[in-house]
C-alpha angles and dihedrals in degrees: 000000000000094000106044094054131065135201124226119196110192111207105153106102119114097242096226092157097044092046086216135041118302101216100049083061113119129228133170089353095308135073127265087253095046082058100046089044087052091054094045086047102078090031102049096007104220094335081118127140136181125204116207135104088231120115096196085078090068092085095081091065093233121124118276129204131170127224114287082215112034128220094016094119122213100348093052091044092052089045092051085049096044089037084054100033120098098193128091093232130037135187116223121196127174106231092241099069092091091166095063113134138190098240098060085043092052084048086052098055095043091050095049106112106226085231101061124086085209143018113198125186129225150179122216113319093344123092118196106201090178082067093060148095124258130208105215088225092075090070089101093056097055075039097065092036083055094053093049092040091242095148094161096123096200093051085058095045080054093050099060134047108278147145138231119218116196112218118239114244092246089070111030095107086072096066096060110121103209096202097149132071079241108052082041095061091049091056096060094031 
């Protein structure tokens, strides 16, 4: 299973909440994106991406490529990871979800219906489609939104055929994006 799926970290965003880079912050002796890398591991083996145009994230070893469009947020950062993926399915994870594990991603893959062009995860009444998995297939479609400047990630997700896990308790916390200094300081508390 390693080589037929890729992961997509997307690290592009600007961080205006947060005030620095999501990804550099550090929890339990590692960065958000050490973390994030450790849980894909085990689930896509090194078929791990990171899209930034930040070079700080080099370190990691892992490929790195910036946004084809640039300032587009998600979806152009979804389309730059599904236009430069080889893979039929892709896993797709906002750099600011630091307590990520393999187990809820392997859930995840064996609960993603063949039929689907994206399987998104939620807890209660709130659906994350930047923790979800991506048919590459579904490039056309974040290539027509980018060309008519529709960048609403959710209207796209409603616009194709998809499905919406909900998250066992036992792993809702997971799901948590930490993007302010608050829910930051919360998380290492």
């Amino acid at each position: 299973m390693k080589n037929e799926i890729t992961a997509f970290i997307l690290a592009g965003g600007k961080s205006q909440r947060m005030g620095t880079d999501k990804g550099m912050l550090p929890f339990n002796g590692k960065s958000f994106v050490n973390h994030i890398c450790e849980a894909l591991k085990p689930v896509v083996g090194n078929n791990i991406v990171i899209v930034s145009s930040n070079a700080a994230y080099d370190f990691l070893g892992y490929t790195r490529i910036e946004d084809i469009v640039s300032d587009k947020g998600p979806v152009g950062g979804i389309y730059t990871a599904l236009k430069q993926s080889k893979t039929k399915l892709n896993i797709i994870l906002s750099v600011d979800v630091p307590m990520i594990s393999a187990e809820l991603l392997l859930w995840m893959l064996k609960n993603h219906g063949d039929s689907f062009l994206m399987t998104q995860v939620q807890v209660k009444d709130k659906a994350s489609p930047l923790i979800a998995i991506y048919d590459r297939a579904i490039k056309t479609v974040f290539e027509e939104h980018l060309a008519s400047n529709q960048l609403k990630l959710r209207q796209l997700i409603d616009d194709v055929n998809h499905q919406t896990l909900t998250v066992p308790e036992k792993w809702s916390r997971q799901v948590k994006n930490i993007n302010t200094q608050e829910e930051y300081q919360n998380l290492v508390s």
